[in-house]
C-alpha positions as CSV (number, residue, x, y, z in Angstrom):
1,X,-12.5,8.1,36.6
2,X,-11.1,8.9,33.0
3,X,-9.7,5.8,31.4
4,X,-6.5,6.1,30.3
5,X,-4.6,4.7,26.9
6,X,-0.8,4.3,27.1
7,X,0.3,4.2,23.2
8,X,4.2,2.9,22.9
9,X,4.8,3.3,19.3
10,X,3.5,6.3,16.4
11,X,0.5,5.8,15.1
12,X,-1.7,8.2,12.6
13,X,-2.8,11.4,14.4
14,X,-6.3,10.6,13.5
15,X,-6.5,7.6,15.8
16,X,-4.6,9.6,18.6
17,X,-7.6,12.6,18.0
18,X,-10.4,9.6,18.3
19,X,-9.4,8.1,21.4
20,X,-8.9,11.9,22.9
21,X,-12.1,13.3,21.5
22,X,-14.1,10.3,23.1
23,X,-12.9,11.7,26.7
24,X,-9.9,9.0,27.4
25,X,-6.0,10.4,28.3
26,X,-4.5,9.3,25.9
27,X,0.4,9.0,26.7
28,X,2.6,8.0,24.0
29,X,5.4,6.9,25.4
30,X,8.0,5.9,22.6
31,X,11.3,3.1,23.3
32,X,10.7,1.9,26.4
33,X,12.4,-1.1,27.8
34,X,10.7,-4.2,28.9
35,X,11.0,-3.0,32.8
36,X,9.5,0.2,31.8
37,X,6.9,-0.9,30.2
38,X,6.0,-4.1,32.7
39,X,6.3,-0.8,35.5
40,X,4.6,1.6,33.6
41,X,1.1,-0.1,32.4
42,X,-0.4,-0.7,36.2
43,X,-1.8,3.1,35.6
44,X,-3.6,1.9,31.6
45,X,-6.7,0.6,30.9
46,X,-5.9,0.9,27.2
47,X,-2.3,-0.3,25.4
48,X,-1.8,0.2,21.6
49,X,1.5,-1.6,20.4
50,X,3.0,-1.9,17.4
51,X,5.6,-5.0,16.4
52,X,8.5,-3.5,18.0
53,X,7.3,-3.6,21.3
54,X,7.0,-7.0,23.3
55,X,3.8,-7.9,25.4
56,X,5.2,-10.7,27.4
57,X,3.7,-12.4,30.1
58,X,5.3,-10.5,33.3
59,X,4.0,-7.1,31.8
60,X,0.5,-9.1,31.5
61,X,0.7,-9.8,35.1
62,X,1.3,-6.2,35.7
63,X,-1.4,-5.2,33.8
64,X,-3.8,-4.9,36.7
65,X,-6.7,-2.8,35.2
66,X,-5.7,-3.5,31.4
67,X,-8.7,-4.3,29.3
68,X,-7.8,-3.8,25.8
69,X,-4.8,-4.4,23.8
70,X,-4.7,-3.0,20.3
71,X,-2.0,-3.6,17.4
72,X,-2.2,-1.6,14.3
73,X,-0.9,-4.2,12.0
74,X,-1.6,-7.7,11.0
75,X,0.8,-9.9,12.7
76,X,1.1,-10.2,16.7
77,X,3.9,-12.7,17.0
78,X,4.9,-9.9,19.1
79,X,2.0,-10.6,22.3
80,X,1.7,-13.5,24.1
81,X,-2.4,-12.9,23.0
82,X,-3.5,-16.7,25.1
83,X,-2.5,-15.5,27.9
84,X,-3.3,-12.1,27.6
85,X,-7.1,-12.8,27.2
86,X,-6.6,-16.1,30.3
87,X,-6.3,-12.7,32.4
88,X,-9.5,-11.2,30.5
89,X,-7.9,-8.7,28.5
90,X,-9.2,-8.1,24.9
91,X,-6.8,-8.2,22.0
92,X,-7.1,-7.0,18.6
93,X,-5.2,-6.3,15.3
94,X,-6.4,-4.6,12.2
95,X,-6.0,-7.5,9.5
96,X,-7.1,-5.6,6.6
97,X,-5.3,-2.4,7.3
98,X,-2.7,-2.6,4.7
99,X,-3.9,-5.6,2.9
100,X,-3.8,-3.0,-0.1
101,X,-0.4,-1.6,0.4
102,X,1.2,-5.4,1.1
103,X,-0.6,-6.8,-1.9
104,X,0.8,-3.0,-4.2
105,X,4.6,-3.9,-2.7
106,X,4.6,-7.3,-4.0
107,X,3.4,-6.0,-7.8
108,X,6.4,-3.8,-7.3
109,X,8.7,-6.6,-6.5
110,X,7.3,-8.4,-9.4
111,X,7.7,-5.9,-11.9
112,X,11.3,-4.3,-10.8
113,X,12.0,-7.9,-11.2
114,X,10.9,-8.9,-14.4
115,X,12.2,-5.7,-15.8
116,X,15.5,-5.4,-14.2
117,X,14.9,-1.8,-12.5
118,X,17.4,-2.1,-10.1
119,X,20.4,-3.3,-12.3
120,X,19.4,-0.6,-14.8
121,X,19.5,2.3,-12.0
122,X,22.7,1.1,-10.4
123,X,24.2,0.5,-14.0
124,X,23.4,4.4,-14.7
125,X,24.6,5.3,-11.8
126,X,27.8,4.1,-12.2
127,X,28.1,6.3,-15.7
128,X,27.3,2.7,-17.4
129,X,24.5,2.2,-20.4
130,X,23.6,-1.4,-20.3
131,X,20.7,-1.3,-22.1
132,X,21.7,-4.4,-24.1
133,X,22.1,-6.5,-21.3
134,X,18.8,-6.3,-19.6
135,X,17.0,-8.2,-21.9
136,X,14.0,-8.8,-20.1
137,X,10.1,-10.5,-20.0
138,X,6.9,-9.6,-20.0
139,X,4.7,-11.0,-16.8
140,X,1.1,-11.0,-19.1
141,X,0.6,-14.7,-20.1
142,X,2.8,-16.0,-16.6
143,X,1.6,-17.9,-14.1
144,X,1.2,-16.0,-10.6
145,X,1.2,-18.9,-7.8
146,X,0.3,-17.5,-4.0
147,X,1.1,-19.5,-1.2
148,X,-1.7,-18.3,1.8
149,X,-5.0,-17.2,0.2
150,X,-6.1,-15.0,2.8
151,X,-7.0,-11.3,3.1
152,X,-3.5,-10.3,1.1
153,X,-3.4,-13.1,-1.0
154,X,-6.8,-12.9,-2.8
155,X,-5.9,-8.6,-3.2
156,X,-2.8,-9.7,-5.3
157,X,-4.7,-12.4,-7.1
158,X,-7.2,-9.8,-8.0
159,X,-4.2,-7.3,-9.5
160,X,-2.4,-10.2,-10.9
161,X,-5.6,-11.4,-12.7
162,X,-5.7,-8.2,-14.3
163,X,-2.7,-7.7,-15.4
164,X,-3.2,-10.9,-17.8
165,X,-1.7,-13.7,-15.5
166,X,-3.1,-17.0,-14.3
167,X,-3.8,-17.5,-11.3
168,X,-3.3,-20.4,-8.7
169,X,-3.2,-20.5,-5.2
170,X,-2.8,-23.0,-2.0
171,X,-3.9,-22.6,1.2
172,X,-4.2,-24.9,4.0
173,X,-8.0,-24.4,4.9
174,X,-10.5,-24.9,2.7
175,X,-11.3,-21.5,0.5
176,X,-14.9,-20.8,-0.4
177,X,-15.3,-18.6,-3.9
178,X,-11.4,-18.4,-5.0
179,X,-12.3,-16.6,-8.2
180,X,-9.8,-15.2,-9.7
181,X,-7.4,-17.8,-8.1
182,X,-7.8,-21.6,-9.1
183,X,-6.7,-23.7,-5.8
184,X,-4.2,-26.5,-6.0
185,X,-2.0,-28.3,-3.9
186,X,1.6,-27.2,-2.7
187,X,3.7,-29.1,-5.8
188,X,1.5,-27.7,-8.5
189,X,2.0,-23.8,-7.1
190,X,6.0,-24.9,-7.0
191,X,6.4,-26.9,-10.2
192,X,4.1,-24.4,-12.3
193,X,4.3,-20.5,-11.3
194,X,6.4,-18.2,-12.9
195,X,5.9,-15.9,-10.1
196,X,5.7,-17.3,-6.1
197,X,4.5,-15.0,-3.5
198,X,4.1,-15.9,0.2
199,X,1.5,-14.3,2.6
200,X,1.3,-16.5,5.4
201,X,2.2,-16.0,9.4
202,X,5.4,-17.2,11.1
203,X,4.6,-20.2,13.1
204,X,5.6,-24.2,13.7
205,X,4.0,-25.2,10.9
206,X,5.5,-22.5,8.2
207,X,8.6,-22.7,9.7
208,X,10.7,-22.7,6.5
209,X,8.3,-23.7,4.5
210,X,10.0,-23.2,1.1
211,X,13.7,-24.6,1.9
212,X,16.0,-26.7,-0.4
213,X,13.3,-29.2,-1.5
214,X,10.9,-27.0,-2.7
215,X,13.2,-24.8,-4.5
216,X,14.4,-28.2,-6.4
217,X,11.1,-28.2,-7.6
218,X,10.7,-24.7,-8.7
219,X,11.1,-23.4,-12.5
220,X,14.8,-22.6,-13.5
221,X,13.1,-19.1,-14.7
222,X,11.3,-18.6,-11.3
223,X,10.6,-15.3,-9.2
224,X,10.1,-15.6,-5.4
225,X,8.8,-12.8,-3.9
226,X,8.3,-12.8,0.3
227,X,6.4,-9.9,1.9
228,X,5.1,-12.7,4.5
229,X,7.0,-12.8,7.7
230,X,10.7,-13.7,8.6
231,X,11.5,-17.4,8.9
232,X,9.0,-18.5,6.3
233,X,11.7,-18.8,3.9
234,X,15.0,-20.2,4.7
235,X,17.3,-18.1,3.7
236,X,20.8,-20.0,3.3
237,X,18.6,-22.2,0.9
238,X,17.6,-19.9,-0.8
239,X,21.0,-18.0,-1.0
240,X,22.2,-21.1,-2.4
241,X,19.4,-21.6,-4.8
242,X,19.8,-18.2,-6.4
243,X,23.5,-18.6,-6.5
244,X,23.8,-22.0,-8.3
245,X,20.4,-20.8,-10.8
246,X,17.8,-23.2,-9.4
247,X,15.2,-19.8,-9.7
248,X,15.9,-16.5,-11.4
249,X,15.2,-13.9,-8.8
250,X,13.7,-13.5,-5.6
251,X,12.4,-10.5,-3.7
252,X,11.8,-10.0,0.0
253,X,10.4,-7.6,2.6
254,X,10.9,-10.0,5.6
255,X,14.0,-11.8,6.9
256,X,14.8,-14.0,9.6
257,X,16.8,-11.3,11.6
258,X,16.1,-7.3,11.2
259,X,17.6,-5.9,10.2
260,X,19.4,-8.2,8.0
261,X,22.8,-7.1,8.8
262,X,25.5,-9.0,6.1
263,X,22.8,-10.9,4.9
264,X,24.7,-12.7,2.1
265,X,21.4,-12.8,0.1
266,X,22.1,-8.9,-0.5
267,X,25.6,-9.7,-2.4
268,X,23.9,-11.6,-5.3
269,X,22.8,-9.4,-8.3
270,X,19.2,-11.7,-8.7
271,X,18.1,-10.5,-5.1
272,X,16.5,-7.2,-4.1
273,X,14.8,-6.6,-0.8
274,X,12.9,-3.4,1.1
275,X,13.3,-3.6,4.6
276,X,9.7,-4.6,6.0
277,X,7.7,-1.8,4.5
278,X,5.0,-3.7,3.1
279,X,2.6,-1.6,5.2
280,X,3.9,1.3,5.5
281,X,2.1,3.5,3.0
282,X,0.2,6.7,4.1
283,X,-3.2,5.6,3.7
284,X,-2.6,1.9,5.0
285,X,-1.2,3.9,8.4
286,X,-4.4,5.5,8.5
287,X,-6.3,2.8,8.3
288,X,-4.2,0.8,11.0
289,X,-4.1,3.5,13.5
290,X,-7.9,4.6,13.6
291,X,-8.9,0.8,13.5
292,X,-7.0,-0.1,16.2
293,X,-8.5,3.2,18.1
294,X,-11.9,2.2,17.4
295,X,-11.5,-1.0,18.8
296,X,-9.8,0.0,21.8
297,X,-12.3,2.6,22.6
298,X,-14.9,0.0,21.7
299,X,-13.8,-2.3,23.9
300,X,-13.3,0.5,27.0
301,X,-16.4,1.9,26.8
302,X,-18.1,-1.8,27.1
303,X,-16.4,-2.1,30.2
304,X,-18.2,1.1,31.7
């Protein structure tokens, strides 16, 4: 019998071409609802998800012959992944994917920041020259301080180091060989950075973990910048923190709701934000989409 692979959202060609050159059938079958899906996946061996589409636990129990679930991405807030191996179904993501494009986007945020890039194009756009306003810093000589010292983390502490800054980080676990990064605790990352950048997941624990309190403790002259997840952040507190000048300027790719709808963090002139497209670079696509095929077709053939 000839395995099949039911794939609900795009992913690169390439990983489509491996799992189809192997000898499995591979369906992409885009926006489906819940009740399709939980109807649809009885026939699948094989599912390949992206964050968009839910893996709850009634389409689990459906899931008859699943054997391997597979999300191009980092994050799978998105699949209940305990329960989902309880029934013996493999589960995998592709952290490393688009560590490189996550840890690119935030060394844009920084920079458009520091340098004012958006005020300057939306100033010339409205047939203004404003070139004496946007008096603006350098980042060599700051201090670069990154909350989660994982996979992304330690990429940006690597560009960072080399674009002159120093380098601290904070992590909850302990981190073997930090070079370039010295560690420190939470109130030294918040007290001394120039620049703040998050890359850690959405749970309990980091739950709004920057909020009032730790913007209080921030430099006046501070740059946020959140390519983590929504709901790391608390976003009224940081509206109000921006609007009153507790920190300069903060940057995200993540909110609490997407999309953001009438956000009021996108009325203030010391915000700018992309809307989640940390990963989504060509070559980081690539990466995510045959990874996730080889581990899905890994994990199939296994199983005979």
């Amino acid at each position: 019998m000839t395995k099949k692979i039911l794939v609900c959202n795009p992913i690169a060609e390439e990983g489509i071409k491996m799992m189809e050159d192997v000898g499995f059938r591979v369906d992409q079958k885009f926006d489906m609802s819940k009740d399709e899906l939980t109807a649809t996946i009885p026939h699948y061996q094989g599912l390949i998800v992206r964050g968009s589409t839910k893996v709850r636990e009634p389409t689990i129990d459906a899931a008859e012959n699943l054997e391997a679930i597979g999300r191009p991405g980092i994050g799978m807030d998105n699949i209940d992944v305990a329960y989902a191996r309880e029934k013996g179904i493999s589960v995998y993501n592709t952290p490393t994917a688009t560590t490189i494009s996550v840890a690119e986007l935030v060394l844009s945020h920084m920079f458009a920041a520091y340098r004012n890039v958006v005020a300057g194009t939306i100033s010339l756009r409205d047939g203004k020259w404003i070139k004496k306003d946007l008096k603006s810093n350098e980042i060599y000589g700051k201090t670069m301080g990154i909350i989660g010292y994982g996979n992304i983390g330690r990429e940006v502490a690597t560009r960072a180091a080399a674009l002159g800054m120093k380098v601290i980080a904070y992590d909850v676990v302990d981190v073997k060989d930090p070079d370039p990064a010295k560690m420190v605790d939470l109130d030294t990352i918040l007290k001394e950075s120039d620049v703040i950048t998050l890359h850690v997941p959405h749970i309990d624990a980091t739950h709004h973990l920057l909020s009032a309190d730790e913007f209080a403790k921030m430099k006046t002259s501070a740059t946020l910048i959140d390519c983590s997840r929504g709901g790391v952040v608390d976003e009224e507190a940081l509206y109000d923190a921006l609007s009153n000048g507790d920190i300069r300027f903060a940057c995200k790719d993540v909110f609490e709701e997407e999309p953001p709808g009438d956000n009021k963090l996108l009325t203030l002139d010391n915000f700018h934000a992309t809307p989640h497209i940390g990963g989504q670079t060509i070559e980081g696509q690539k990466r995510a989409g045959t990874q996730a095929a080889e581990q899905v077709i890994a994990e199939l053939n296994k199983r005979g």
